[in-house]
C-alpha positions in Angstrom: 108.2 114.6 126.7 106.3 116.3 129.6 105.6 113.2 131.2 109.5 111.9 131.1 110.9 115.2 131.6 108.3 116.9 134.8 106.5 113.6 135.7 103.4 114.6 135.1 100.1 112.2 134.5 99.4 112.1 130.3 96.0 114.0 131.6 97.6 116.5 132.8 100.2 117.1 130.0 97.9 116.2 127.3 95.5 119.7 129.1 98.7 121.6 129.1 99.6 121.0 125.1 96.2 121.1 123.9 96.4 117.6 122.6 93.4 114.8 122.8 94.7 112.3 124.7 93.6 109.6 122.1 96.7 111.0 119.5 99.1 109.3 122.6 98.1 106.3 121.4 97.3 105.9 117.7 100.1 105.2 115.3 100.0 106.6 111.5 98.8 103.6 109.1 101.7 102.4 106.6 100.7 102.6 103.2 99.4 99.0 102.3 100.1 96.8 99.7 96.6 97.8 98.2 98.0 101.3 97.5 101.3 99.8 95.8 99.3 97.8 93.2 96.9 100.5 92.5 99.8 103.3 92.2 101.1 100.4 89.6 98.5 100.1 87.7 97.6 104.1 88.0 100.8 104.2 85.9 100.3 101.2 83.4 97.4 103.0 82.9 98.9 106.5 82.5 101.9 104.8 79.7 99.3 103.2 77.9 96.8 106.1 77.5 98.8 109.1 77.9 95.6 111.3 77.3 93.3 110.0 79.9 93.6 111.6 82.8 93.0 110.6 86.6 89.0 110.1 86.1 89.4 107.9 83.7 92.3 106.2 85.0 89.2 105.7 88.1 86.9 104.4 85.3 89.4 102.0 84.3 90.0 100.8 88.0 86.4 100.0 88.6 86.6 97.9 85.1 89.7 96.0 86.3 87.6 95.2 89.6 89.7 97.5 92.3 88.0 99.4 94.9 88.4 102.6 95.6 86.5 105.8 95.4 87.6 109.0 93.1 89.5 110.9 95.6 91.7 107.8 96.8 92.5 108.1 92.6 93.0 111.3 92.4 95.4 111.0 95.9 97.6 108.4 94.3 97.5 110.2 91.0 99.4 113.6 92.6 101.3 110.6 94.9 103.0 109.1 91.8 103.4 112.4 89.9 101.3 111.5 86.5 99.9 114.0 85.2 98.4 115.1 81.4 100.8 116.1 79.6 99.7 119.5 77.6 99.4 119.7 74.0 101.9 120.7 71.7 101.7 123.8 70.2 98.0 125.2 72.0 98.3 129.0 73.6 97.4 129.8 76.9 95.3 133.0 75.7 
């Protein structure tokens, strides 16, 4: 916007904002298709065992030959909103 609006060299308005100049010219990744067939299977998973939680839903990954590391899991775990569901009838004191 500096740069259209006061004509100013990216240097200069890149100083002036605080920015690195290298965020002018990356792009955000789009989630790939790797992610979709993981979150898929992160929630076959979740139907068939609803007890199991994310680390074992990680175990379960590594068996079915995907790979990703525990906190990519654990990312599209929260991303696809499965979660444990708690016990019936168990107090919280």
């Amino acid at each position: 916007m500096l740069r259209r609006q006061f004509g100013v060299s990216e240097r200069r308005a890149c100083r002036v904002t605080g920015q690195a100049r290298s965020t002018q010219r990356s792009s955000p990744k789009a989630p790939g298709d790797a992610d979709e067939e993981l979150m898929g299977f992160l929630a076959r998973f979740a139907l068939e065992h609803p007890r199991h939680g994310y680390k074992r839903a990680f175990r379960a990954t590594r068996e079915a030959g995907y790979q990703a590391n525990l906190k990519r899991i654990h990312r599209l775990w929260i991303k696809a909103g499965l979660k444990v569901p708690s016990r019936k009838g168990e107090s919280a004191g």
